[in-house]
TIMIMI-735070 format. One record per residue (C-alpha): chain; x negated, z, y negated; residue in one letter. Coordinates in steps of 0.001 Angstrom, whole numbers, plus 500000, padded with zeros to 6 digits. Example, Ala and Ser with C-alpha at 12.3 -4.5 7.8 and 13.67 -1.06 7.14 Angstrom:
<pts>
{'A' {487700 507800 504500} 'A'}
{'A' {486330 507140 501060} 'S'}
</pts>
This chain:
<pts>
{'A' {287053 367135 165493} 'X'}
{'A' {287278 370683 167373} 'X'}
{'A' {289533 368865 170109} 'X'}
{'A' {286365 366713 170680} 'X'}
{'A' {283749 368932 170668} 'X'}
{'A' {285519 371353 172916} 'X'}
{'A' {286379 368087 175102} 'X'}
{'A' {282399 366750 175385} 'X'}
{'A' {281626 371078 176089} 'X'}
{'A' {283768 371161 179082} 'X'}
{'A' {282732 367332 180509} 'X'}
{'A' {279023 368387 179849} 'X'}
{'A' {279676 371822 181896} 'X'}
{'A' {281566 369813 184192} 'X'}
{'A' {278856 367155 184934} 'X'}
{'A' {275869 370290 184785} 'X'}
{'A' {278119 371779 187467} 'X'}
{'A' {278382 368860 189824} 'X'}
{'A' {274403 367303 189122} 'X'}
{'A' {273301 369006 192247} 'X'}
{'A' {276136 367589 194718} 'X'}
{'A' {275024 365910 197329} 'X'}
{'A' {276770 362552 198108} 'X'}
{'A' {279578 360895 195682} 'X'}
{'A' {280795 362429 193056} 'X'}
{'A' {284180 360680 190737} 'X'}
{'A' {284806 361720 187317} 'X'}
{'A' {287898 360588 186090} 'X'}
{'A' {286778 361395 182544} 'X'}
{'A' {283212 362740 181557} 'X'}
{'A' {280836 363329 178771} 'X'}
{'A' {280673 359478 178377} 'X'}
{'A' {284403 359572 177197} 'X'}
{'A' {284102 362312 175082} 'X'}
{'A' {281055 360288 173271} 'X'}
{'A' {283426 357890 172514} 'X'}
{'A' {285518 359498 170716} 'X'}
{'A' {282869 361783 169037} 'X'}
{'A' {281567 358077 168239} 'X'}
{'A' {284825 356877 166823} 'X'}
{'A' {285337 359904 164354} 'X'}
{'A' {281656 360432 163332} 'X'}
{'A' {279575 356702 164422} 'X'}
{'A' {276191 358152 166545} 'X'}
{'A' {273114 355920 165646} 'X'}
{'A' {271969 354072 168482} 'X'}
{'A' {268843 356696 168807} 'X'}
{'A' {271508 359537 169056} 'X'}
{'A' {273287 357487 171725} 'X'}
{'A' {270526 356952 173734} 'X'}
{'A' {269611 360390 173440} 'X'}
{'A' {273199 361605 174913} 'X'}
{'A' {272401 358357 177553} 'X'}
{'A' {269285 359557 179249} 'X'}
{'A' {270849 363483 179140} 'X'}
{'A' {274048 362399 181147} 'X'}
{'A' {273704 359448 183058} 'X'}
{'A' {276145 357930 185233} 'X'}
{'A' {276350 355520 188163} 'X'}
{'A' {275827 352111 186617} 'X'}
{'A' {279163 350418 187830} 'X'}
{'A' {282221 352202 185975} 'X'}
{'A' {285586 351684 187527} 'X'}
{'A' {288620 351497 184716} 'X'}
{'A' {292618 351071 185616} 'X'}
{'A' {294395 348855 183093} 'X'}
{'A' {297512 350010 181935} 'X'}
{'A' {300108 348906 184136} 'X'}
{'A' {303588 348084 182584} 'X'}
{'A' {305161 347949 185520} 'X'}
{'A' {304517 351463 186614} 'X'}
{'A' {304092 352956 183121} 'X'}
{'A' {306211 356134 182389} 'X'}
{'A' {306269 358604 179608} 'X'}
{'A' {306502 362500 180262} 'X'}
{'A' {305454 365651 178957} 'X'}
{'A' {301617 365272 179727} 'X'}
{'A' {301695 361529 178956} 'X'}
{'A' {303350 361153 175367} 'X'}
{'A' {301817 357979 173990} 'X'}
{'A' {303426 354078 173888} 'X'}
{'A' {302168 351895 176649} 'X'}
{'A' {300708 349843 173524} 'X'}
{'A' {298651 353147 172873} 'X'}
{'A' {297114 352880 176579} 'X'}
{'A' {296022 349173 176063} 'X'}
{'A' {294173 350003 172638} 'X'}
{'A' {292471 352974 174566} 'X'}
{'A' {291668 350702 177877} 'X'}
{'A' {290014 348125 175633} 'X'}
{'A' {288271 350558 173667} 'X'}
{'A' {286639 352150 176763} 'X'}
{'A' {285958 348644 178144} 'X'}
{'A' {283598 348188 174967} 'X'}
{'A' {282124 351657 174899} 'X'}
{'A' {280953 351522 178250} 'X'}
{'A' {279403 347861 177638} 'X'}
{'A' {277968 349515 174430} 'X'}
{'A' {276674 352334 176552} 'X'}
{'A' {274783 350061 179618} 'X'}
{'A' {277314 350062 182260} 'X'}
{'A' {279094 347799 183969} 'X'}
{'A' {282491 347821 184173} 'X'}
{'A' {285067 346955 187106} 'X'}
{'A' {288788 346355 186651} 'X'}
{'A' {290198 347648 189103} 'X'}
{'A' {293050 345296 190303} 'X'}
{'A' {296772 346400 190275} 'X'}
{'A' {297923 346751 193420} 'X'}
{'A' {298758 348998 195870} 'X'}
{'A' {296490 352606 196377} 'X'}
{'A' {295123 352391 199706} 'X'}
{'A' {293848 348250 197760} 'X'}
{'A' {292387 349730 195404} 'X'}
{'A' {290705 352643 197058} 'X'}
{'A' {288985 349753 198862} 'X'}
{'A' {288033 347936 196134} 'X'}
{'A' {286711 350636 194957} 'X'}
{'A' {284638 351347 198320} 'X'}
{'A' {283824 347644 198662} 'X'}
{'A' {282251 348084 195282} 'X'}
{'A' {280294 350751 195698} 'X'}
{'A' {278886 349226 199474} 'X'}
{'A' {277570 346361 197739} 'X'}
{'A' {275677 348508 195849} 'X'}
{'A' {271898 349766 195404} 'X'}
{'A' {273504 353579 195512} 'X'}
</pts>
């Protein structure tokens, strides 16, 4: 439980820090994933969640990376079974649903694809 509440402290500094930036800003994790696993050890009430919703809010569209087997490696930093990544990728997939968002897969393929994807996303948005 201290893992996660030391987590959701440094992705709360961490969005407080970046609120004022003008322009784009990506988060490759953030308070939002640090709810879910606050969520997953002690269930917030959907008036709690909505609480932590209106405090941190996010671009609507959320990008997520399946796991890849293809490309999937294990090394010091990344320790856990490639089985372990797809539990965690669906998980997120429902949390963010839970939480409002919509979510984009982002397609396996090469980087510069998917950094357009990405872009092509985000043009064809209201931002």
């Amino acid at each position: 439980m201290s893992f996660v509440q030391e987590a959701l402290r440094i992705d709360i500094d961490n969005y407080v820090r970046h609120a004022a930036t003008s322009g784009t800003v990506f988060f490759d994790r953030g308070v939002l994933d640090a709810l879910c696993s606050l969520d997953r050890l002690t269930p917030l009430n959907e008036s709690e969640l909505s609480t932590w919703l209106s405090k941190y809010p996010y671009f609507p569209k959320v990008f997520l990376l399946p796991p890849w087997k293809e490309i999937y490696t294990n090394d010091a930093e990344r320790d856990h079974t490639f089985e372990h990544a797809e539990s965690v990728y669906v998980t997120a997939q429902e949390w963010y649903r839970r939480c409002g968002y919509q979510v984009l897969e982002v397609p396996r393929s090469s980087v510069a694809e998917r950094c357009s994807y990405v872009l092509q996303a985000l043009a064809s948005s209201d931002a």
